[in-house]
C-alpha positions as a Python dict, from the first residue, in 0.01 Angstrom:
ca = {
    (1, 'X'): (0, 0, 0),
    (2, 'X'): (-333, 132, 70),
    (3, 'X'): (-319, 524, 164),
    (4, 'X'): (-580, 622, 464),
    (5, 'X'): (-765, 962, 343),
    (6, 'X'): (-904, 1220, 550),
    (7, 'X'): (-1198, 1450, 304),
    (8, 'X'): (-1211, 1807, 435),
    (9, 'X'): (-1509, 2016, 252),
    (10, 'X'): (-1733, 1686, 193),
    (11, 'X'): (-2040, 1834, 118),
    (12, 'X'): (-1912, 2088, -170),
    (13, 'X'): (-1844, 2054, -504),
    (14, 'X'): (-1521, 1950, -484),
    (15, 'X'): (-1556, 1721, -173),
    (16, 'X'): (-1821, 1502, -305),
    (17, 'X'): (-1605, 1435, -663),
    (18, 'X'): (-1303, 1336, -404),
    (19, 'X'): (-1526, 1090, -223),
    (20, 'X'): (-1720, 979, -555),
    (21, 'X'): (-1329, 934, -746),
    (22, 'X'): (-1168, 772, -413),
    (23, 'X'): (-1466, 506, -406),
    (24, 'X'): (-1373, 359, -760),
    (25, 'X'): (-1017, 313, -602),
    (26, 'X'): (-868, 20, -445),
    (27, 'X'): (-488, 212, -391),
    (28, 'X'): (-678, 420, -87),
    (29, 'X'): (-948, 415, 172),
    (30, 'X'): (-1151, 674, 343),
    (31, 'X'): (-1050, 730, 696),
    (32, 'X'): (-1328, 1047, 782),
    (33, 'X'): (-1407, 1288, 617),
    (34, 'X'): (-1593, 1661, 782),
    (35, 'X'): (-1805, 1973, 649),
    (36, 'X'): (-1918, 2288, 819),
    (37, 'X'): (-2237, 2160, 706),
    (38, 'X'): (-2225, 1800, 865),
    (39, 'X'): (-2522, 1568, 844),
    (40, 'X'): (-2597, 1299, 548),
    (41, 'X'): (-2384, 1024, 362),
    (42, 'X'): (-2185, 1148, 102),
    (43, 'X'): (-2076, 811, -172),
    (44, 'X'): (-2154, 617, 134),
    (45, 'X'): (-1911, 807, 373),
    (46, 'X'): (-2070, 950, 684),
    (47, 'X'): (-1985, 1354, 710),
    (48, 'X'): (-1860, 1445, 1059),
    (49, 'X'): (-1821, 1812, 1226),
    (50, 'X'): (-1571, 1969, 1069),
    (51, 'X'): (-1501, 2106, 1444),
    (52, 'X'): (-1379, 1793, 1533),
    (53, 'X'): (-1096, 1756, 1294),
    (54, 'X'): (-819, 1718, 1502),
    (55, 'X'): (-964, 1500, 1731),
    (56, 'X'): (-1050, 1293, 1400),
    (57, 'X'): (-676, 1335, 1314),
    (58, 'X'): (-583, 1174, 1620),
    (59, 'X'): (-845, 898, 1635),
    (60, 'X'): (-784, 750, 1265),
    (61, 'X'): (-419, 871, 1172),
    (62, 'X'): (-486, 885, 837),
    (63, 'X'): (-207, 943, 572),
    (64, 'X'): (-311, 1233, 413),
    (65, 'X'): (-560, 1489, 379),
    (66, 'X'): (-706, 1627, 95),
    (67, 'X'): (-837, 1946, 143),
    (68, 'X'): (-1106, 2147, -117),
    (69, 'X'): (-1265, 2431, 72),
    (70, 'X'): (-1144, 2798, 153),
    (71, 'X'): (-899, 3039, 266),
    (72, 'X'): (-938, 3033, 608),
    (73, 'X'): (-1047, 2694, 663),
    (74, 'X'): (-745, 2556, 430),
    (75, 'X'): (-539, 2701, 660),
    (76, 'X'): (-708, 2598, 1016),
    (77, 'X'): (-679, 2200, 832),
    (78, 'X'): (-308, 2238, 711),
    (79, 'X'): (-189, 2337, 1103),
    (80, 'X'): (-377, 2081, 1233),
    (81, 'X'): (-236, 1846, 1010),
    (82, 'X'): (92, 1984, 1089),
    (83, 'X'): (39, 1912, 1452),
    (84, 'X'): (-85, 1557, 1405),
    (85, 'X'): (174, 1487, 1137),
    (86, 'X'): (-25, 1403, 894),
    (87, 'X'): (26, 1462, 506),
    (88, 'X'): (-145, 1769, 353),
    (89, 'X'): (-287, 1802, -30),
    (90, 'X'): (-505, 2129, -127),
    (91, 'X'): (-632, 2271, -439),
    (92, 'X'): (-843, 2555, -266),
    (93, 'X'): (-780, 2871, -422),
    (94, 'X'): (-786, 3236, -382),
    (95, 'X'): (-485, 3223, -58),
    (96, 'X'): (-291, 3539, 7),
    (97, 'X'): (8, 3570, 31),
    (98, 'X'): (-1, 3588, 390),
    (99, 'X'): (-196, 3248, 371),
    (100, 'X'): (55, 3072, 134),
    (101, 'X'): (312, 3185, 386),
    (102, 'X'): (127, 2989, 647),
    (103, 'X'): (68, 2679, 408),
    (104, 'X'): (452, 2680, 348),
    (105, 'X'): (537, 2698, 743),
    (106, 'X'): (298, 2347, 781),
    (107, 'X'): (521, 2211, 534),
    (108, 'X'): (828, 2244, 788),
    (109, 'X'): (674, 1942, 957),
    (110, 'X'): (513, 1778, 724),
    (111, 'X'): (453, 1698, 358),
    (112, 'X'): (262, 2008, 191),
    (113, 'X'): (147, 1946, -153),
    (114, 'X'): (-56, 2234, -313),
    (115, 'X'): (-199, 2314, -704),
    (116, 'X'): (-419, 2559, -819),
    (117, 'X'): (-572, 2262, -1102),
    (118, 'X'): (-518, 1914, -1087),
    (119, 'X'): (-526, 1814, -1421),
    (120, 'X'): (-311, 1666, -1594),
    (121, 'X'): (-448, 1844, -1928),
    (122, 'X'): (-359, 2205, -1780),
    (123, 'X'): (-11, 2077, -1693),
    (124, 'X'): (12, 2058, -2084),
    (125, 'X'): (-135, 2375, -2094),
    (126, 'X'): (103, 2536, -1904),
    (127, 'X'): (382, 2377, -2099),
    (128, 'X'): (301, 2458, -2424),
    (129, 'X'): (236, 2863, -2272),
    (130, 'X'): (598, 2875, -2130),
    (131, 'X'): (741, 2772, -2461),
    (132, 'X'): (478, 2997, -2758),
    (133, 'X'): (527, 3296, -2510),
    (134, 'X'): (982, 3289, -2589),
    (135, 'X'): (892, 3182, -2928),
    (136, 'X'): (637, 3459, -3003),
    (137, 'X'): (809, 3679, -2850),
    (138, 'X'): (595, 4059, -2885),
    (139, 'X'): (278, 3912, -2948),
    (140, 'X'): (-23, 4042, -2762),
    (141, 'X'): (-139, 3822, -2466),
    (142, 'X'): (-462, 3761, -2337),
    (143, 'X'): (-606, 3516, -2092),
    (144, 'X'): (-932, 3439, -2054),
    (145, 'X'): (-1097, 3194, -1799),
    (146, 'X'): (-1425, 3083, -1775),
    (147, 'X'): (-1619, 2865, -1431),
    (148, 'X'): (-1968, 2803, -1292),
    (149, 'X'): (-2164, 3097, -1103),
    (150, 'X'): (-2106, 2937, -779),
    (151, 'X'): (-1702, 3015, -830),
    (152, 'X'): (-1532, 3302, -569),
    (153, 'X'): (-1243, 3441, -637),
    (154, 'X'): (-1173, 3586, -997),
    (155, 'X'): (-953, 3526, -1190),
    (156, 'X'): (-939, 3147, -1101),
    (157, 'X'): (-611, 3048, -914),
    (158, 'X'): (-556, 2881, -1261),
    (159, 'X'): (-525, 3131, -1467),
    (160, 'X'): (-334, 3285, -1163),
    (161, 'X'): (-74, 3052, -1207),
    (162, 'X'): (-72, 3023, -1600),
    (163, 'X'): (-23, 3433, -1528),
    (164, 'X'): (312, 3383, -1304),
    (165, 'X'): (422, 3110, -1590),
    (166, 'X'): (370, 3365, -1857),
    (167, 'X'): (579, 3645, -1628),
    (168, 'X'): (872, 3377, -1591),
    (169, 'X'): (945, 3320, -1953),
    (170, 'X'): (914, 3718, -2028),
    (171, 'X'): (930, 3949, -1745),
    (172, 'X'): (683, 4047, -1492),
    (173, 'X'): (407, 4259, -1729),
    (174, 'X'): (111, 4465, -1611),
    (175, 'X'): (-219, 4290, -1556),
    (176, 'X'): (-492, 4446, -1747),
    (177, 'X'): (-883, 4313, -1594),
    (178, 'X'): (-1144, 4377, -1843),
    (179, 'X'): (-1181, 4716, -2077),
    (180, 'X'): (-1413, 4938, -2076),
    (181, 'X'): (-1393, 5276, -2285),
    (182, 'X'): (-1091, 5449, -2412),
    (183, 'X'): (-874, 5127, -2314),
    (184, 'X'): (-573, 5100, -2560),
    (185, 'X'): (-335, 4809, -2525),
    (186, 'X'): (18, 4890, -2342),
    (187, 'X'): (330, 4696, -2467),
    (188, 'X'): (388, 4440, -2299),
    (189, 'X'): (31, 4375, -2069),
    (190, 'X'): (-116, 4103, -2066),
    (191, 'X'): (-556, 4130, -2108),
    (192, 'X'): (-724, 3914, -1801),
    (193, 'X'): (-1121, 3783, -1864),
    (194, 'X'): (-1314, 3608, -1565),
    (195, 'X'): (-1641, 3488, -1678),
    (196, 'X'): (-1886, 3317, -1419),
    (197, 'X'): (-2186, 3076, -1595),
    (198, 'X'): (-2385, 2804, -1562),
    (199, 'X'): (-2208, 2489, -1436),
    (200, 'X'): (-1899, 2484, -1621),
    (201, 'X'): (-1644, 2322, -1479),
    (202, 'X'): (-1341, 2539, -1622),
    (203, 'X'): (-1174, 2691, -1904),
    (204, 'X'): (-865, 2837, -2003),
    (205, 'X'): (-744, 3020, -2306),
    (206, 'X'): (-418, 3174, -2362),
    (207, 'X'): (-451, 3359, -2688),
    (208, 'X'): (-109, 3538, -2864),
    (209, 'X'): (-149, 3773, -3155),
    (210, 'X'): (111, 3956, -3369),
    (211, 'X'): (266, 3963, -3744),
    (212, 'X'): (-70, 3901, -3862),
    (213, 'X'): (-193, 3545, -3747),
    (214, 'X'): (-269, 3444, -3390),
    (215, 'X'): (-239, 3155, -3175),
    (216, 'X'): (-504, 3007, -2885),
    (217, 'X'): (-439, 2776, -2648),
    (218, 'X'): (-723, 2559, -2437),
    (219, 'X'): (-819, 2336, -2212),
    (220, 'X'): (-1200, 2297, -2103),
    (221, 'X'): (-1251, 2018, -1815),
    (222, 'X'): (-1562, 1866, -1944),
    (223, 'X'): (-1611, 1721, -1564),
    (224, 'X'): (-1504, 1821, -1168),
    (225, 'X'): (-1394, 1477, -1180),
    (226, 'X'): (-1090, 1527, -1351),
    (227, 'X'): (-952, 1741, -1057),
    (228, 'X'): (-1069, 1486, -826),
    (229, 'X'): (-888, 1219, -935),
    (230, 'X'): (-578, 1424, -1049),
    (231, 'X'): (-558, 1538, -624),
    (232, 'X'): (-637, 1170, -532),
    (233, 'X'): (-308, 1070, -744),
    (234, 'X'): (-149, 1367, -538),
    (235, 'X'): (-252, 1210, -234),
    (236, 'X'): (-105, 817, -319),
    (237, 'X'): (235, 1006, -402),
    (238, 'X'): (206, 1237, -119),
    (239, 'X'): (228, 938, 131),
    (240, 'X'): (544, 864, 179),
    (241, 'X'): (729, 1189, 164),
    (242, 'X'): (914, 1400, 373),
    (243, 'X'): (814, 1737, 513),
    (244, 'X'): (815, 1980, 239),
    (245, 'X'): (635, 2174, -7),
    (246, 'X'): (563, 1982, -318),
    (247, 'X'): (391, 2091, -616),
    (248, 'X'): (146, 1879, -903),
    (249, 'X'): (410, 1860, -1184),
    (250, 'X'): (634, 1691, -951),
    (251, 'X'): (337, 1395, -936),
    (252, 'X'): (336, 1376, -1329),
    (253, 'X'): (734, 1334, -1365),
}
C-alpha cells in the first residue's frame, strides 16, 4: 500500500528533511504539503498556504500528516486533522501541558502518534537509561543536551522525555538547570545542561557518577535526516490504525 502524506512546516528544517526522506520512498507519496511562508518548490513539491489546510485536507484525503512546526500551529493541524479524519504524526516540541491535553483529545477521533525524537538510536538511549539508573542506584545524574542556535525551547523535548524516563525508574527528583556560585549537589537531583551551537543536529548525554567510576551515555544524530525518516516510518504504521494516542517505541516493536 502506498500511504498519501500531507507535509505541514515545509519550508523549515524539519519539513524539507520529511520531503527530501519521503522522495527516496516508494511505500508513500506526497499529497500537499503547506508553510506560513508559502512560495517555492521544496524536493520538487510545490508549498501551499498553510491557511488553506483544511480545505487541502478535504481536497486530497491524504492518510496522514506529519507535522514539524510549533506549539500553536501543531495544535491548529492536529484539530483539523481530527475534523477531516485524517491520521496525525508530530515531533514538534516544547507543548504544554495544556497543549498535550489538546493533542490527546484529537486522538479521540483519530490516530495521534507523537515523539519528542524519532530515532531509532535514542530509543536505545532511553533503554539503556531506564535500566543503569535501578542498577546504579545513588549515583549522581546529569543530563546534558546539545542542538543548533536556531533551536527554541530548552531543554530539548528529548532530554524532556529521557528526564520523565529517569523519574519512572527512581522517583520524581528535583531538576537542577545550570550552576552558578555556591551550587552544591542535593541527593537525589538530577543536573540539566542546554547548549545551543552551530548546526548540530542533537546530542544527548546521560552521565551517572558514584563509588568512584562513572558512566556516560550518548547519542549524537550526525544528520536531521535520521528524524525524518524515523517520523516517515511513523507515518506508514500510522495508516491503518484506530483513533488513539500512539507513541514511537510502539513503531520499533
Amino acid at each position: 500500500m502506498t500511504v498519501s502524506l500531507g507535509v505541514t512546516g515545509a519550508t523549515g528544517r524539519m519539513g524539507g528533511e520529511v520531503l527530501a526522506a519521503a522522495a527516496d520512498r516508494d511505500d508513500l507519496a506526497v499529497a500537499f504539503a503547506v508553510s506560513r511562508s508559502p512560495g517555492d518548490e521544496v524536493e520538487g513539491v510545490a508549498v501551499e498556504d498553510a491557511a488553506d489546510f483544511a480545505d487541502l485536507l478535504a481536497s486530497h484525503d491524504p492518510d496522514v500528516v506529519v507535522d514539524f512546526t510549533g506549539p500553536g500551529s501543531c495544535i491548529e493541524y492536529a484539530s483539523a486533522c481530527a475534523e477531516a479524519g485524517v491520521g496525525f504524526v508530530t515531533g514538534t516540541t516544547g507543548l504544554s501541558e495544556g497543549g498535550f491535553d489538546a493533542l490527546r483529545e484529537s486522538a479521540s477521533e483519530v490516530p495521534v502518534l507523537y515523539a519528542s525524537n524519532f530515532s531509532r538510536g535514542i530509543a536505545a538511549l532511553r533503554r539503556a537509561v531506564r535500566e543503569a539508573v535501578p542498577a546504579l542506584d545513588g549515583y549522581d545524574i546529569e543530563l546534558t543536551e546539545t542542538h543548533h542556535n536556531a533551536k527554541r525551547d530548552a531543554p530539548s523535548g528529548t532530554a524532556l522525555t529521557i528526564l520523565d524516563d529517569i523519574d519512572d525508574v527512581r522517583g520524581e527528583s528535583e531538576r537542577v538547570h545550570g550552576r552558578e556560585g555556591e551550587a552544591p549537589r542535593s541527593e537525589g537531583e538530577v543536573g540539566v545542561h542546554a547548549r545551543r551551537a552551530g548546526d548540530i543536529a542533537g546530542e544527548h548525554e546521560v552521565l551517572l557518577a558514584g563509588n568512584h567510576e562513572s558512566l556516560s551515555l550518548t547519542h549524537r544524530a550526525g544528520s536531521r535526516g535520521v528524524f525524518a525518516a524515523g517520523a516517515l516510518d511513523a507515518a506508514t504504521w500510522l495508516a491503518d490504525r484506530d483513533a488513539g494516542w500512539y507513541d514511537f517505541t510502539e513503531v520499533l516493536e
